[in-house]
Backbone as CSV, one residue per row, in Angstrom:
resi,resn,N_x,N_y,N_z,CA_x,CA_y,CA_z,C_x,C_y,C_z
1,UNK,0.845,-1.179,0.000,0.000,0.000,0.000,0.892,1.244,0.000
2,UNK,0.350,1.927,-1.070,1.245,3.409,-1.149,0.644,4.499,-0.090
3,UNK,1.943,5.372,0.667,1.232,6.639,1.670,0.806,7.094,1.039
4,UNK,-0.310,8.064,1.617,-1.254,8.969,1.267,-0.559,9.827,0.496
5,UNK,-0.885,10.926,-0.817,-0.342,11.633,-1.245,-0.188,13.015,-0.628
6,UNK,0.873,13.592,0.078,0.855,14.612,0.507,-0.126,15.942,-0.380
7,UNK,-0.618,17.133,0.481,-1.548,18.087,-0.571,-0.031,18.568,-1.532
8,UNK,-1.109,19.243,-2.147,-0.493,20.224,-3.337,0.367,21.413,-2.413
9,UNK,1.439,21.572,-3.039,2.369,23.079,-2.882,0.933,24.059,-3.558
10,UNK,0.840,24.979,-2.587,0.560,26.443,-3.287,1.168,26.834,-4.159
11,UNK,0.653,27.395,-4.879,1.701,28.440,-6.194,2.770,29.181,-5.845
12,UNK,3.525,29.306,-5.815,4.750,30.311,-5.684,5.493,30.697,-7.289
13,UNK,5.864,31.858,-7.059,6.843,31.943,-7.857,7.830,31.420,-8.221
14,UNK,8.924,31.234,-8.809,10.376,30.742,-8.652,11.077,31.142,-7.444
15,UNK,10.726,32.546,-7.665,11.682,33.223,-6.360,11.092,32.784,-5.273
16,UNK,9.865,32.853,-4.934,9.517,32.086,-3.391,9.587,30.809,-3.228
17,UNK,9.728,29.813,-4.595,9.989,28.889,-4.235,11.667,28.648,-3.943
18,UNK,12.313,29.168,-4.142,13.697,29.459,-3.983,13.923,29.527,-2.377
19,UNK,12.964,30.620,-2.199,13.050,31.504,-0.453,12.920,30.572,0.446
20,UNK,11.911,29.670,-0.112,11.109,28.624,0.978,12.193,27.595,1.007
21,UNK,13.079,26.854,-0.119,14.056,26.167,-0.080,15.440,25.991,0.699
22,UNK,15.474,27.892,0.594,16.832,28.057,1.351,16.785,27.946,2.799
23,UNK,15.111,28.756,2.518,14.838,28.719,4.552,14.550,27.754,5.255
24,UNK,14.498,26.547,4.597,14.415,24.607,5.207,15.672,24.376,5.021
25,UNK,16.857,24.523,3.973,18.390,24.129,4.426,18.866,25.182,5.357
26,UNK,18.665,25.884,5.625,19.011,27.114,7.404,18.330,25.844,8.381
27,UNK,17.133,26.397,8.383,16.642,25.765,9.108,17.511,24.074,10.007
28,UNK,17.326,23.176,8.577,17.845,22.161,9.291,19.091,22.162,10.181
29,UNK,20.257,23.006,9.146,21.617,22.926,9.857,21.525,23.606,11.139
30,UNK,20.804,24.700,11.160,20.272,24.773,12.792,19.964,24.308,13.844
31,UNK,18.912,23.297,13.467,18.772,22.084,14.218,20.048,20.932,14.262
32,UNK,20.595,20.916,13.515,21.916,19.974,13.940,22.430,20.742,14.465
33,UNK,22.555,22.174,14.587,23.592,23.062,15.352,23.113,22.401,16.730
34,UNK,22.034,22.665,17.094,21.181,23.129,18.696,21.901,22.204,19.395
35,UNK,22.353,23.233,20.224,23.480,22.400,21.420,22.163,21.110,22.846
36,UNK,20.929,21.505,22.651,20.319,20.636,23.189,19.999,18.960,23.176
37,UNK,20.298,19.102,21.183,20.566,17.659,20.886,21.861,17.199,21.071
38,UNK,21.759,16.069,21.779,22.763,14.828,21.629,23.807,14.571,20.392
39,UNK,24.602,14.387,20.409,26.005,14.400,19.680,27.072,14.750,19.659
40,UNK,28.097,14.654,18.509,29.465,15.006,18.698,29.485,16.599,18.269
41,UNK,30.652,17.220,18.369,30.751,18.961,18.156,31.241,18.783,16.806
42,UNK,31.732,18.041,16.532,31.973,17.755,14.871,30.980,17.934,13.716
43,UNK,29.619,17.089,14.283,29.057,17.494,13.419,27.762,18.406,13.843
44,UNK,28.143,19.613,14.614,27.661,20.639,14.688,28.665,21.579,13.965
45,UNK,29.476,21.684,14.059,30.970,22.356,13.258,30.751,22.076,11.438
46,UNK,30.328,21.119,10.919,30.237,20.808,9.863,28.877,21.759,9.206
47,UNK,27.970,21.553,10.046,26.850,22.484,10.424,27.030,23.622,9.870
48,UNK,27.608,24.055,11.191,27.913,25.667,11.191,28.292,26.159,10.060
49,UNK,29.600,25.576,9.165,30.297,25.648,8.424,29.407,25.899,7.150
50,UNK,28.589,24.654,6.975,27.569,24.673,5.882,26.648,25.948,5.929
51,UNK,26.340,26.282,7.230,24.995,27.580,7.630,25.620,28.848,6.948
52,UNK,26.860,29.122,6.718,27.706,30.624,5.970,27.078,30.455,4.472
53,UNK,26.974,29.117,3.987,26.942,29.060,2.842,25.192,29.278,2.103
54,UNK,24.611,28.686,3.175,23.139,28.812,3.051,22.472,29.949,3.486
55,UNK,22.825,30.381,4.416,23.047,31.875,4.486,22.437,32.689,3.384
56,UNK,24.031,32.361,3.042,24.139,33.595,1.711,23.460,33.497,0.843
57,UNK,22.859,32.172,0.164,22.040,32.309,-0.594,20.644,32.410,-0.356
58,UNK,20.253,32.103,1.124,18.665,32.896,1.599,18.847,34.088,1.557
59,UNK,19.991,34.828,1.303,20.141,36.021,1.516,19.896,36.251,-0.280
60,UNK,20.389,35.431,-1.251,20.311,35.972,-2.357,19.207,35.338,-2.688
61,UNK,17.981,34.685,-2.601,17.062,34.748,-3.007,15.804,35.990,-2.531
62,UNK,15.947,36.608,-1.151,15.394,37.553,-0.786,15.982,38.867,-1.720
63,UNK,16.883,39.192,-1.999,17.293,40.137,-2.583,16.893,39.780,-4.166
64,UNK,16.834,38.638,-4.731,16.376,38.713,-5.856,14.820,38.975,-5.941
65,UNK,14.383,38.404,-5.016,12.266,38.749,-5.033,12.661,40.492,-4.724
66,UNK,13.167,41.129,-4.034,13.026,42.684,-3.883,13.178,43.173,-5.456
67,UNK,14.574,42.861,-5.549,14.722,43.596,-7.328,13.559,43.136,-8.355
68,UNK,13.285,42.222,-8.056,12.015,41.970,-9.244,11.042,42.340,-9.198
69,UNK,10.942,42.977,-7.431,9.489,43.849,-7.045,8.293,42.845,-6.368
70,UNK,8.944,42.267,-5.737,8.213,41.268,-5.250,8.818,41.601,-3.714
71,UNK,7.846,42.707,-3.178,8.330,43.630,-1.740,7.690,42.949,-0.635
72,UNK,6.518,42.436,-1.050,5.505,41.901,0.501,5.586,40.130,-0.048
73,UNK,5.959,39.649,1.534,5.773,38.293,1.692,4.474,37.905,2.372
74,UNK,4.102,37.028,1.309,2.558,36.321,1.377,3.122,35.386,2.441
75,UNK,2.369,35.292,3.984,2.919,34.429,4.990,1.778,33.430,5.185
76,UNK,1.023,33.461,4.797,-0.013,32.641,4.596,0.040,31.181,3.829
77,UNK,0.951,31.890,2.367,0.345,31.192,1.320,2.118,30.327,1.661
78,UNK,3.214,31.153,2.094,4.630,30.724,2.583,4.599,29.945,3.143
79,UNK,3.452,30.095,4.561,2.940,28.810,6.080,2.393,28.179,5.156
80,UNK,1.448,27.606,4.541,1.055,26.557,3.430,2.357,25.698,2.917
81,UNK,3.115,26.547,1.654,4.179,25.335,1.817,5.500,24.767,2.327
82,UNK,5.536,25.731,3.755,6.226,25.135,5.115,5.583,23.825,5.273
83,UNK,4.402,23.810,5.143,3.839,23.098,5.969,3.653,21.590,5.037
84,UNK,3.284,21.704,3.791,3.481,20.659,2.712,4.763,20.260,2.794
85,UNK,6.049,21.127,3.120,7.565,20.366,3.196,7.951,19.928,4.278
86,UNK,6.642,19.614,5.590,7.360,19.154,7.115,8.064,20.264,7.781
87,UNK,7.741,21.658,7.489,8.316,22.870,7.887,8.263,22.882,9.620
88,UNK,6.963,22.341,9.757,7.100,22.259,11.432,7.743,21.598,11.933
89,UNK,7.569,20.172,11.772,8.804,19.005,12.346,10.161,19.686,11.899
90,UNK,10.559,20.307,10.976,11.753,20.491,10.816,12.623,21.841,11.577
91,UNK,11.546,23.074,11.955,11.497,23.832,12.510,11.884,23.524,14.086
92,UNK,11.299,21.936,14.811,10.754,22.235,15.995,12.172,21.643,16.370
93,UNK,13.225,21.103,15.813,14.579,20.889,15.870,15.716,21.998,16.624
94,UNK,14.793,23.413,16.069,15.605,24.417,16.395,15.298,25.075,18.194
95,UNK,14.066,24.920,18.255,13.671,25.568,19.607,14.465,24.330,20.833
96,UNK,14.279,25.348,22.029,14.492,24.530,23.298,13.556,23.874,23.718
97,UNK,13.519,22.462,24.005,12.321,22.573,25.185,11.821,23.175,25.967
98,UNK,10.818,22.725,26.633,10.389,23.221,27.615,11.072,22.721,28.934
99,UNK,11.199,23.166,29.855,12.047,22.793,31.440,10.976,22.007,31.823
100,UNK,11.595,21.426,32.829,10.792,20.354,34.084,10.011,20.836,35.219
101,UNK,9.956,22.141,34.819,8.769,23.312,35.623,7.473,22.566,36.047
């Protein structure tokens, strides 16, 4: 039996689909950064290393949607396909828990 077919991506542009791409490879290496998870510093270092590089290009896909005039981010239609790519599970890597409060 085949899984269910995940929904449809919303429409995006190139460029937001670009934006949304770069901001899930940040994202993850973040979460391998987070000193809360378990592991070696190695491959948080490898991480890190990779995050300069991804960086820069979330940085150059935002600067390309400005020059093309594409000034306001639709966060709606963005949270839509966060959410079709596991944006939350992949997101929730980065936060702290909660304490034993």
């Amino acid at each position: 039996m085949l899984p269910p077919e995940p929904p449809p991506l919303p429409a995006l542009t190139r460029a937001e689909g670009e934006l949304i791409d770069r901001y899930l490879e940040v994202v993850d290496l973040l979460g391998r950064i987070n000193p809360v998870h378990s592991g070696d510093t190695y491959r948080g270092l490898r991480a890190a290393q990779a995050l300069v590089s991804r960086a820069t290009e979330l940085r150059e896909a935002l600067t390309l949607m400005h020059r093309r005039g594409e000034n306001e981010l639709h966060g709606a239609t963005l949270a839509r396909a966060l959410r079709v790519l596991d944006g939350e599970r992949r997101s929730s890597r980065v936060r702290v828990p909660p304490g034993p409060d």
